[in-house]
C-alpha positions in Angstrom: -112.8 -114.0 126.0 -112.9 -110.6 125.1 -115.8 -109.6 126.8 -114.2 -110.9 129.7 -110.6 -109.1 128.9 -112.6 -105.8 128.7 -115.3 -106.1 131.9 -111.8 -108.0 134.1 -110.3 -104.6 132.8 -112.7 -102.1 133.7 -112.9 -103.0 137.1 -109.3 -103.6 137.7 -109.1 -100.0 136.6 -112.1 -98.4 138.5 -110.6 -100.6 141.7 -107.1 -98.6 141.1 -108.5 -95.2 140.5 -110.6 -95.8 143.4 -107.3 -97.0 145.5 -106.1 -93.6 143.8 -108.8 -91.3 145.2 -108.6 -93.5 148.6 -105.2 -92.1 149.0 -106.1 -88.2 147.7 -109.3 -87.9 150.5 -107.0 -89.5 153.3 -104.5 -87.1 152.4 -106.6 -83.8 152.1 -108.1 -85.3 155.4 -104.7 -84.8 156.9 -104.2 -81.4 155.7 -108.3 -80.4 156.3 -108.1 -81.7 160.1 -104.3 -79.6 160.6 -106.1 -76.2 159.6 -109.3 -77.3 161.1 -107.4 -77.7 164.8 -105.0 -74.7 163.5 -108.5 -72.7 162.9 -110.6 -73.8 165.7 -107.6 -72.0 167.8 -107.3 -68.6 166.0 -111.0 -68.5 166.5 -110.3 -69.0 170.5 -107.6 -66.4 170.6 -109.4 -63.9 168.8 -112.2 -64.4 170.6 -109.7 -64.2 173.7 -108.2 -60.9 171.9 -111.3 -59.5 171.9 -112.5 -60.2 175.5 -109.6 -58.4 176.9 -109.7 -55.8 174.6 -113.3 -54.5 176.0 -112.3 -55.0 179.0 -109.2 -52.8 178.5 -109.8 -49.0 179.5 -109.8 -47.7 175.8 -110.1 -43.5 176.9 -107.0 -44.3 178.9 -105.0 -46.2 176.5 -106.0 -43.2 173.9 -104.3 -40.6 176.6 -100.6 -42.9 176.5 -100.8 -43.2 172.8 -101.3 -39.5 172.9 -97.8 -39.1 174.6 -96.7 -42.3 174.4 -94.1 -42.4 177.7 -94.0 -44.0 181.3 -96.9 -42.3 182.7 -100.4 -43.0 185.0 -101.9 -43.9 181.9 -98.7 -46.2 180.9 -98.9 -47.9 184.0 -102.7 -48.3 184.3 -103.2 -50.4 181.3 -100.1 -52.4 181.7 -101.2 -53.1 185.1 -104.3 -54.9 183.6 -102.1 -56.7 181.4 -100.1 -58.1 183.9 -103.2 -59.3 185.5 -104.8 -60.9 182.4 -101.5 -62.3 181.4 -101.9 -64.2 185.3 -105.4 -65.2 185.0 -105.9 -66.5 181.4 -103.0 -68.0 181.1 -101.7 -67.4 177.4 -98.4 -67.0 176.6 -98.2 -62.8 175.6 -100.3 -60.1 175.8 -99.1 -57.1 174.3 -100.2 -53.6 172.7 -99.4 -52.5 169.2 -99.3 -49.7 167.1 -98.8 -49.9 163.0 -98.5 -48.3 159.9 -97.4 -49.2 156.7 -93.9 -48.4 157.6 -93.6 -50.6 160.6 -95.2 -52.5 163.4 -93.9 -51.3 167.2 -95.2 -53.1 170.4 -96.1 -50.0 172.8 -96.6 -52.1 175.6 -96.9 -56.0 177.4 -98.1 -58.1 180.0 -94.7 -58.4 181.3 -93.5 -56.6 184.8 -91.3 -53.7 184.5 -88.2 -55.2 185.9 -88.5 -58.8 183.5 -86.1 -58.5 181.1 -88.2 -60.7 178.8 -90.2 -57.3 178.7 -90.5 -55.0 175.5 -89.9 -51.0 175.5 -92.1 -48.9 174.4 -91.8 -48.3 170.4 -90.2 -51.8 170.0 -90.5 -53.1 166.6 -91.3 -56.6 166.3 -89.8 -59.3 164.5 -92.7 -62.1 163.9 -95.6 -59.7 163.1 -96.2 -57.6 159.6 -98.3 -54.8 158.9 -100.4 -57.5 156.6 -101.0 -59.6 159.9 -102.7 -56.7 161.8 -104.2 -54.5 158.7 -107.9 -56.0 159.3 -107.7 -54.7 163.1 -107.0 -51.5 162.2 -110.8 -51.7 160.0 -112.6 -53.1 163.2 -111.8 -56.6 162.8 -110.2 -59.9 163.9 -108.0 -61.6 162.7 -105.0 -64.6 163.3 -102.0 -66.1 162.5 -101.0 -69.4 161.5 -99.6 -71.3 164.0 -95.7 -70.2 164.1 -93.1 -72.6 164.9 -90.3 -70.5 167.6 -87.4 -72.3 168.5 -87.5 -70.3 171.8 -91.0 -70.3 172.9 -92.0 -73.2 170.4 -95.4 -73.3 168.7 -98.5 -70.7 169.0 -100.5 -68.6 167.0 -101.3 -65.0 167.2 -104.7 -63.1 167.9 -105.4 -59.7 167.5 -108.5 -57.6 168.7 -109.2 -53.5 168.4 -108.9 -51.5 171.4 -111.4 -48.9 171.0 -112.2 -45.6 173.6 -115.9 -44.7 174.5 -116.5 -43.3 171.4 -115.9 -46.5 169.6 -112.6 -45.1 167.8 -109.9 -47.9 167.2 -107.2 -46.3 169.4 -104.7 -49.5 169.4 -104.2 -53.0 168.4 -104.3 -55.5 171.2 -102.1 -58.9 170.7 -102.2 -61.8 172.5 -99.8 -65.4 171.7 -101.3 -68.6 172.4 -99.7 -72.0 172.9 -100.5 -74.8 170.2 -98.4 -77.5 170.9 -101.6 -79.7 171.7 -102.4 -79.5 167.7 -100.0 -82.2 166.7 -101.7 -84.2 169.0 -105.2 -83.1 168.8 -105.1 -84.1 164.7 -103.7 -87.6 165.8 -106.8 -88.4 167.7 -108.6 -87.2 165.1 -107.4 -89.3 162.4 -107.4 -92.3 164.6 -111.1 -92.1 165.1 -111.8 -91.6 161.3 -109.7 -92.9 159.3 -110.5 -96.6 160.5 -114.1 -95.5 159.8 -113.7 -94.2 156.7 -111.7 -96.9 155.0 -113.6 -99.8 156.1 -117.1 -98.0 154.9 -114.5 -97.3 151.6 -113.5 -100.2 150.7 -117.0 -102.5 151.3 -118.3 -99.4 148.9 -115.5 -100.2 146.3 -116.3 -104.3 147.0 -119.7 -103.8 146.0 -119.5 -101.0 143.7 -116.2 -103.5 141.7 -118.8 -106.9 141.7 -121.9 -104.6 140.2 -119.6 -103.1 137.5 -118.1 -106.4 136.8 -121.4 -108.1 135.6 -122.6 -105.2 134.3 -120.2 -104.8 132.1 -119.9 -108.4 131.2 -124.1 -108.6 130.4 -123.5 -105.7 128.7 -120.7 -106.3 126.2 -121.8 -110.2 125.6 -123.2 -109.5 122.4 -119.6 -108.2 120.7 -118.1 -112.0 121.2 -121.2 -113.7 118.9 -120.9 -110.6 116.7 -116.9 -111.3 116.0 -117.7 -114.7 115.1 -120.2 -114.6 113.1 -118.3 -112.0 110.9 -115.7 -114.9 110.9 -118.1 -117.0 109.4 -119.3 -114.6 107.5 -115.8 -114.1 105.5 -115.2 -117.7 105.3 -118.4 -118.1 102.9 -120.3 -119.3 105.9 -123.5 -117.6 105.3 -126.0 -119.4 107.2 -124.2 -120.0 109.8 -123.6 -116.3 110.4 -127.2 -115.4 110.2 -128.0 -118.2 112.6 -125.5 -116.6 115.3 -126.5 -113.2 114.6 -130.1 -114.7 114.9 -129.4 -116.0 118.8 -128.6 -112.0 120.1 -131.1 -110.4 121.9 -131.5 -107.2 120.3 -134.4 -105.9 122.2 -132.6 -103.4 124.3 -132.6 -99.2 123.3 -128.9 -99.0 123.1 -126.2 -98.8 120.9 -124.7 -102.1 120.8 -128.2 -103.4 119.9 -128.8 -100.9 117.6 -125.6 -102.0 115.8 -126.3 -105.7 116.2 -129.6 -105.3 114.2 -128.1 -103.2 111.5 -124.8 -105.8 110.9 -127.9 -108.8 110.8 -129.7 -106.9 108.4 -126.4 -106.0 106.6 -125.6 -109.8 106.5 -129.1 -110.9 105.1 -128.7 -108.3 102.1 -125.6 -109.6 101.2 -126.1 -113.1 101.3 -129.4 -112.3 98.8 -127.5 -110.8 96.4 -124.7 -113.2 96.4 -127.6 -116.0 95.9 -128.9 -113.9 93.0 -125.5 -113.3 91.3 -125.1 -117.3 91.6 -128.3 -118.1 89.9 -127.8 -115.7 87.2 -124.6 -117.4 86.3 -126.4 -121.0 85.8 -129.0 -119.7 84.3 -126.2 -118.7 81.8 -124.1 -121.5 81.4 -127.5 -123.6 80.5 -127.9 -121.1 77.4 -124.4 -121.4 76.2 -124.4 -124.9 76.6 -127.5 -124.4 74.5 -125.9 -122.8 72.1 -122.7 -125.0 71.1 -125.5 -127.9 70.6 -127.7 -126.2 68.3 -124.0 -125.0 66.4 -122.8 -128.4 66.3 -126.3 -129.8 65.0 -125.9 -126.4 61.9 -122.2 -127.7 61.2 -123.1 -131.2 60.9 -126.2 -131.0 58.9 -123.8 -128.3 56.5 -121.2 -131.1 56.4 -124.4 -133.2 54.9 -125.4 -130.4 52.5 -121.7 -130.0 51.1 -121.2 -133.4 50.5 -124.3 -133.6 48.6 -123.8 -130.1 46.6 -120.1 -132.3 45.5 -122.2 -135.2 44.5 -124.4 -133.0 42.4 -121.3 -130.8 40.5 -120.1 -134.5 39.5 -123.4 -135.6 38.4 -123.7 -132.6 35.8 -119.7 -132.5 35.0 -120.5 -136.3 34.1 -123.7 -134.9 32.0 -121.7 -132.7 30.2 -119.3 -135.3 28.9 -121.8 -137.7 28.1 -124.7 -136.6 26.8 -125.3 -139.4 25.1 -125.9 -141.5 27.9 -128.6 -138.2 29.1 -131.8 -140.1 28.4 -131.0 -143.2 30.0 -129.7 -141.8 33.2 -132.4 -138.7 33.1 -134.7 -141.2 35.5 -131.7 -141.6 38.3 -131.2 -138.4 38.2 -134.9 -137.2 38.1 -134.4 -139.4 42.1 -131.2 -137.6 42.9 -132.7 -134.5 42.5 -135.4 -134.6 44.4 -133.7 -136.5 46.9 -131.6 -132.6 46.8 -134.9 -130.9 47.2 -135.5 -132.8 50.3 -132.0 -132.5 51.6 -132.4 -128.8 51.0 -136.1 -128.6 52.5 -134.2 -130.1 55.9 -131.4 -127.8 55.8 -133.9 -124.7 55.6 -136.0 -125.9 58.2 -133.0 -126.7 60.4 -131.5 -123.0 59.4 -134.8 -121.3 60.4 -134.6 -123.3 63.8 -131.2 -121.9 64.4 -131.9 -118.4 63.2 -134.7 -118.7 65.9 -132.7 -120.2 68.8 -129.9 -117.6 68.3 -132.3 -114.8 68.4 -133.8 -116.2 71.6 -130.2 -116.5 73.1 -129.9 -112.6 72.2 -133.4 -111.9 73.7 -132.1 -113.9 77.1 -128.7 -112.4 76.9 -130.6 -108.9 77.2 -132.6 -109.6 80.1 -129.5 -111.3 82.0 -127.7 -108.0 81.4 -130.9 -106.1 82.4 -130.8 -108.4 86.1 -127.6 -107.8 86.4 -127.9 -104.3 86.3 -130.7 -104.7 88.9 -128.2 -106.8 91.1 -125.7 -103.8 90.9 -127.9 -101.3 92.3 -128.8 -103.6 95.3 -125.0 -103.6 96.1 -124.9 -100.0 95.4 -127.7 -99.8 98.0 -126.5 -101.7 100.7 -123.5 -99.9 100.1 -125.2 -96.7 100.8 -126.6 -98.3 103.9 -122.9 -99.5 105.3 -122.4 -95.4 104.7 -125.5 -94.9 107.0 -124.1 -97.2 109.4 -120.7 -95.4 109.5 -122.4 -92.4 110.2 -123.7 -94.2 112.8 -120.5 -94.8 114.8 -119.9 -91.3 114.3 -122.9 -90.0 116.0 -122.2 -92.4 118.8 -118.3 -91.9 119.1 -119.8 -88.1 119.4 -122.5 -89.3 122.2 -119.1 -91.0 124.2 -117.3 -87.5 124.1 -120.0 -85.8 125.5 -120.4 -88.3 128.2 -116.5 -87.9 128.7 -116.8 -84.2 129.1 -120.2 -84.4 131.5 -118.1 -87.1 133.7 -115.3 -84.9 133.9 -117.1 -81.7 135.0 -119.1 -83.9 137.5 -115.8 -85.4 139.0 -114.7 -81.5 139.5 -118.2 -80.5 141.2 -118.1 -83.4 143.4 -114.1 -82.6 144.4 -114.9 -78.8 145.3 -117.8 -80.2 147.2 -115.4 -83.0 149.2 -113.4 -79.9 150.1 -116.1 -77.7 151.2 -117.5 -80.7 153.2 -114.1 -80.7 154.4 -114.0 -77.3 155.8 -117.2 -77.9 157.6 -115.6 -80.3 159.8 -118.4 -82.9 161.2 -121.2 -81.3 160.1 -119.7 -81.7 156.1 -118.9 -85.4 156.9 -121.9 -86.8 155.1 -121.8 -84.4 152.1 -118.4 -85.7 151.7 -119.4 -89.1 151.3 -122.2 -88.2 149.5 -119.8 -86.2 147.1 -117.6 -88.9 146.8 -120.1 -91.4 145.9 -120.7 -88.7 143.1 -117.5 -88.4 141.3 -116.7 -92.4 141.7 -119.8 -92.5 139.7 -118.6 -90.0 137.1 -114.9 -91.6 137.5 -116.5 -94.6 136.5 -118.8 -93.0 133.7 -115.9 -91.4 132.0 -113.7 -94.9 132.3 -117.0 -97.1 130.0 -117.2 -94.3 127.7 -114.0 -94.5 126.7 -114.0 -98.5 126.5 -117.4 -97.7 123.9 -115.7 -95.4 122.3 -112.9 -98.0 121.5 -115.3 -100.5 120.5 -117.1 -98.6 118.2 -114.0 -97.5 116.5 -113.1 -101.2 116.4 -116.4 -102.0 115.1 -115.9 -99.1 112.3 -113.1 -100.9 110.8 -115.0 -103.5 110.5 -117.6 -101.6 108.5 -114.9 -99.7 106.4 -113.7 -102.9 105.4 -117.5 -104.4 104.5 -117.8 -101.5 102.6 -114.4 -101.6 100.1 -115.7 -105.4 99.5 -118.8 -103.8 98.8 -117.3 -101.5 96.4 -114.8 -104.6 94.9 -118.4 -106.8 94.6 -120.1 -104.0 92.9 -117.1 -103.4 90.3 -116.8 -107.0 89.1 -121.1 -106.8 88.7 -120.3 -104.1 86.3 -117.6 -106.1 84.4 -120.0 -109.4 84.4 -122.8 -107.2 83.0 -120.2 -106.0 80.4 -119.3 -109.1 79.2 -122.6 -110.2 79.4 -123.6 -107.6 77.2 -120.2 -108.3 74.9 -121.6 -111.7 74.4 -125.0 -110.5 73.6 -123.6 -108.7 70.6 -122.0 -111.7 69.7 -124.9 -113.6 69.5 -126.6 -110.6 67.4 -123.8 -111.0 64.4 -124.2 -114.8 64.8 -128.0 -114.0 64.0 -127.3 -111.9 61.4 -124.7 -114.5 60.1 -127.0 -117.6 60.3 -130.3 -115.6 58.9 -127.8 -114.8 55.7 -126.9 -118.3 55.8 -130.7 -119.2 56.2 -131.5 -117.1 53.0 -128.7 -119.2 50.7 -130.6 -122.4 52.1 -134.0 -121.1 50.7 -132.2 -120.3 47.4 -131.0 -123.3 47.3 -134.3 -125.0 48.3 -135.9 -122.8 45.3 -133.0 -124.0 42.7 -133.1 -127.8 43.8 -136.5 -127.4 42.7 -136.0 -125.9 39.7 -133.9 -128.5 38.9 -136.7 -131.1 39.7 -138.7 -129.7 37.3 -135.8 -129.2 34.7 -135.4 -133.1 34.4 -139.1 -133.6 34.0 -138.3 -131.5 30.7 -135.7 -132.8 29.9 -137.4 -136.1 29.0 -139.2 -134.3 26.6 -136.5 -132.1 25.2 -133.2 -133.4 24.9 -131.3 -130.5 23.3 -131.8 -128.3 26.5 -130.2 -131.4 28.4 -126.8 -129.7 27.9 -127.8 -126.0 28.8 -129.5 -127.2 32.3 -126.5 -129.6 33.1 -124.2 -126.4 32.7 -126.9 -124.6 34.7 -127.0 -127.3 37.1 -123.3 -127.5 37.9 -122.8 -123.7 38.2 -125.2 -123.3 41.2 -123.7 -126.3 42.7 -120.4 -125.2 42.7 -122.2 -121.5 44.4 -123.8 -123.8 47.0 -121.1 -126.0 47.8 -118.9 -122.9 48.1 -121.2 -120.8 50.4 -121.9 -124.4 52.6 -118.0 -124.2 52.8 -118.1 -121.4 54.3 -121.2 -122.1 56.4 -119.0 -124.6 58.2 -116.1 -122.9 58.6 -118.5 -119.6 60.2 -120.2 -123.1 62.5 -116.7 -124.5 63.5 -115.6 -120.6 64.6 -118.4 -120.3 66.2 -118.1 -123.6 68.5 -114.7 -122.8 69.8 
């Protein structure tokens, strides 16, 4: 839907900016065909000004200004203006002379007697110094057209009058009639206008349907993009790799480009989340390990304290009745090496523990050690998400530049439309071509900016992958801490149970001892007494340091 949004968008806007620029050409059309008609007549009355100013007697016309008064040379060259004024039918023909001070008409084209006619040394009232100044270097020049509520519209010409020795001895003036401009520029218009808007708008038709699916091809990938990041951030990894998987991503632009590095993005992550998962069983088997083989150690304690009891009794009993020593020496010849077997079991079950929790420790190492590993791939791919931001920079810079070329090529193509302009007919097909040209860069400059805005859209996204990034990569470092707390655990539990392990092969060594102490006994009955004591003592030790075997088991399992 957004793709759509965005292409619907574009063109909607190119079709208004090209309505826009419709308006602007008809517009300076209007104004370019007024001064073409207005110049296309000061080029006829100079060249008219000129015409009847070499045909003027300029040797004469130097002898009035001489003395300028009513004299054979007044009345020689005003006689040829009359007769001009007849035969070419413009509206004034007069004689001027100027200076920077003023501007006086010397003579016209009038009769003597019309009292339209101007004295000599009138100064005008419609013509400045400014207006004639280029005559007076050997030039032409004209007016614009001048709107006189009296003698209505015209323009003025002016031509040098120059004396056989090419000397600019006068200014010669002549007023033409331009009320046929108003409607000169309506036929004008109504033969291009028509033209020109019907070729416009089946340009804009075309020009509008290309852009459309242009666009729309273009952008297609974004829409699969923004959902598989929804699926993405609702744990839905495969499914977001399987999207991601369906883009075509063999174009050489930047929406591919990006496409390839989110995919790859996506694929990283998902690995490392799969490792950090694994690494978390593998765990929670050895602790669950663990609390067995504790369980097992207390119980089999539990055993060894209940005998150690029965043994302190056995000998408190020998003590106050050694009488009874010789007969009961035989059962207790079988209770004591029923303790030396008791205390072989507990030794070997203590060394299997002492083993197991150094194993755990050994594990709880490497776990630490892959955890580290799995916090340098986040740091990594959080280095690449940096890359990739770097990325949309480089691109958002590419969009400026394509902003600024559009710009200066829309300005290029509008000085050219107004050159073409000037031109007139022979400019018409430059015009189009320069229109064609800044549509083009109008159109440039307007997808630009819609990229631009899409990548900036698509850099939040990447900000925000990369602050999870930086979250995920902070709680790997506090799981590898506590891993590494319980590690050290396990290492004073080893040391613990490999003391406890030590008591057991005392003990083994004394039950022993007392084995062969009631194999003597039978033969000497006076040392009955001492072992018994003996006996009891280290019984008493044991059962205290079994006591506190279990209660260092029973901490242990919560």
């Amino acid at each position: 839907m957004r793709n759509k949004l965005i292409s619907t968008r574009i063109t909607l806007i190119f079709m208004t900016v090209m309505a826009v620029v419709f308006l602007s050409v008809v517009f300076l059309l209007i104004r370019s065909s007024y001064g073409t008609v207005e110049k296309t007549i000061g080029i006829q009355g100079t060249a008219t000004a000129k015409h009847i100013a070499e045909r003027l007697n300029g040797d004469t016309y130097g002898r009035f200004i001489e003395k300028p008064e009513e004299n054979e040379s007044y009345f020689e060259v005003k006689d040829q203006l009359i007769e001009t004024l007849d035969s070419t039918g413009v509206l004034y023909i007069y004689t001027l002379r100027a200076d920077e001070k003023s501007v006086q008409i010397m003579m016209d084209g009038y009769p003597k007697d019309s009292k339209d006619g101007a004295t000599i040394g009138q100064e005008t009232t419609g013509t400045t110094y400014d207006d004639v100044k280029p005559v007076l270097e050997g030039k032409t020049t004209s007016t614009k057209i001048i709107n006189d509520p009296q003698y209505g519209r015209y323009l003025s010409a002016f031509a040098p009058i120059k004396d056989s020795n090419g000397e600019i001895v006068g200014i010669l003036g002549v007023d033409i009639a331009a009320d046929s401009v108003v409607s000169i520029q309506s036929e004008l218009l109504k033969s291009s206008i028509p033209i020109f808007g019907i070729t416009f708008l089946l340009l804009i038709i075309v020009v509008c349907i290309t852009l459309y699916f242009y666009v729309k091809r273009t952008l297609a990938p974004l829409s699969t993009v923004s959902q598989a990041l929804g699926d993405f951030a609702d744990g839905r990894w495969s499914v977001a790799n399987q999207r991601i998987a369906t883009i075509r991503t063999n174009k050489k632009d930047e929406i591919s480009s990006l496409v390839r590095s989110f995919s790859t993005s996506i694929e990283q992550l998902s690995a490392i989340l799969s490792r950090i998962s694994s690494q978390a069983s593998h765990l929670q088997v050895s602790s669950n390990k663990l609390f067995n083989t504790v369980e097992e150690t207390q119980e089999a304690n539990r055993t060894i304290n209940q005998s150690m009891d029965e043994v302190a009794s056995g000998s408190s009993r020998s003590v106050q009745n050694n009488e009874e020593a010789v007969r009961a020496m035989e059962e207790m010849s079988l209770g004591v090496q029923k303790i030396a077997d008791s205390a072989t079991t507990m030794a070997e079950t203590s060394s299997g523990v002492t083993e197991f929790v150094q194993n755990c420790h050994k594990e709880s190492l490497q776990v630490v050690n892959q955890i580290q590993d799995v916090k340098t791939l986040v740091l990594q791919t959080g280095d690449k998400v940096e890359d990739l931001t770097a990325k949309y920079q480089q691109i958002q810079d590419i969009t400026n530049v394509m902003t600024g070329i559009a710009e200066q090529t829309n300005l290029l193509a509008l000085n050219a439309a107004i050159e073409a302009a000037r031109a007139g007919e022979y400019g018409k097909g430059f015009a189009v071509v320069a229109d064609e040209v800044r549509h083009l860069a109008e159109q440039s400059k307007h997808s630009a900016e819609e990229i631009r805005v899409l990548i900036e859209s698509f850099a939040e996204v990447t900000n925000g992958v990369r602050t999870d990034m930086t979250s995920t990569s902070t709680k790997v470092t506090n799981g590898a801490q506590a891993v590494q707390q319980i590690g050290e655990m396990l290492k004073e539990i080893y040391q613990s149970v490999s003391s406890v392990n030590d008591e057991v092969q005392e003990t083994s060594a004394t039950t022993e001892e007392m084995s062969a102490g009631s194999e003597e006994i039978l033969a000497s009955l006076e040392q009955v007494t001492d072992y018994a004591n003996k006996s009891r003592n280290k019984t008493i030790e044991v059962a205290a340091s079994t006591e506190q075997q279990i209660k260092a088991m029973e901490s242990l399992a919560k």
